[in-house]
Phi, psi and omega in degrees: 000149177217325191251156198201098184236194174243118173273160177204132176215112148075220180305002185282079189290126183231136159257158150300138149202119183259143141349133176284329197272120208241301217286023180207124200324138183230159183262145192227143161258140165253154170231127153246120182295175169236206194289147182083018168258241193177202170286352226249328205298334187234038187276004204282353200265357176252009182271030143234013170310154129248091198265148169277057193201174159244120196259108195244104196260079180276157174271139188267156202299327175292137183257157179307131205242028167248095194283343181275353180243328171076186119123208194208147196230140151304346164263150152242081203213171184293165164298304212270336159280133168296120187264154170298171155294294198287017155291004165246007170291351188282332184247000144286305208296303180296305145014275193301316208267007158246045144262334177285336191255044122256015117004269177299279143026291177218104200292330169277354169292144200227118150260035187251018173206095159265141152211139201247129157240101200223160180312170168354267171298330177284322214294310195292351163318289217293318186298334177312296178325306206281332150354300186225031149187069191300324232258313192266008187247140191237323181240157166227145160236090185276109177277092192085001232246190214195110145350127161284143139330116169075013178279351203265328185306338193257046147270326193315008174262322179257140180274151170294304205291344182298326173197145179279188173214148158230121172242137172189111196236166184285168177248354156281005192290109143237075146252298173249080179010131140281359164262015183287305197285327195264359166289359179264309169305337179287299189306331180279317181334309226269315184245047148113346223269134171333093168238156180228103163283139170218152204215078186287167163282052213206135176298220171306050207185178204272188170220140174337299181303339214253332183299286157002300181302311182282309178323293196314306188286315168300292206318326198275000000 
């Protein structure tokens, strides 16, 4: 990756980072922050990479309905409420529509082979995404993240062959349970799915050993 720009597409904010080479089809990444960040928020997990894809970091639809955390949410819901699966249908539904145009945008990004990598509120984004487009996601990376309530009964449909998972969550975490992280590894365990779990000494955020991991895993 080299050029890094900022994009707004239709209601969308986004930062970038393209391919040196655009003419020849790439595999595309998302990174979804969680509540209260913004577009700028998770590039910290992709600056020293150098992936060969296009890598796309949007601001979620919501603004934080927390005036003192700011920043922006995949819910449109209080801080203090837990979200469901379907507390995420309104931005999965706007999601799917800035994918398409971004599509039309950049015609060699192939979005039929995503990887989502996302923080707290994103990790349960991404999984909710993958729900009901298993066929196009090849990697999931949840950070910190979290099962949404009633996301898991609609996996009984998707195949183990559909996506790998990286979960890595702090044993210090109280924000997001570490029993958050390890009911999501049991359960893809449970239905056959790649998964590679890690666990730091660390609150709410990735830890050094798990960074390594997570590097390891996008890289491969």
């Amino acid at each position: 990756m080299n050029e890094i720009i900022k994009l707004e597409i239709e209601s969308w904010h986004l930062k970038a980072a393209l391919p040196s080479c655009q003419d020849k089809v790439k595999p595309v990444i998302f990174l979804l922050h969680g509540l209260s960040g913004d577009e700028d928020s998770m590039w910290v997990f992709l600056n020293q990479l150098n992936l060969d894809a296009y890598v796309f970091a949007p601001r979620a639809p919501f603004p934080s309905r927390d005036i003192e955390l700011g920043g922006y949410s995949w819910v449109d819901k209080p801080i203090s409420y837990w979200p469901k699966y379907e507390d995420f249908f309104q931005s999965l539904d706007l999601f799917n529509g800035l994918i398409g145009s971004l599509e039309i945008e950049f015609p060699y990004a192939n979005f039929n082979e995503i990887s989502l990598i996302g923080f707290s509120q994103g990790g349960a984004f991404s999984y909710s995404y993958a729900v009901k487009n298993s066929n196009k996601v090849e990697k999931i990376a949840v950070l910190s993240g979290f099962l949404p309530e009633g996301v898991s009964g609609y996996f009984m449909g998707v195949s183990s062959d559909d996506f790998q998972l990286f979960i890595a969550h702090g044993e210090k975490d109280q924000m997001v349970s570490i029993r958050e992280a390890e009911d999501a590894r049991d359960f893809f365990q449970g239905k056959q799915f790649s998964v590679t779990y890690c666990v730091s000494n660390t609150a709410h955020r990735l830890g050094k050993n798990c960074k390594k991991e997570f590097e390891k895993f996008i890289e491969m």
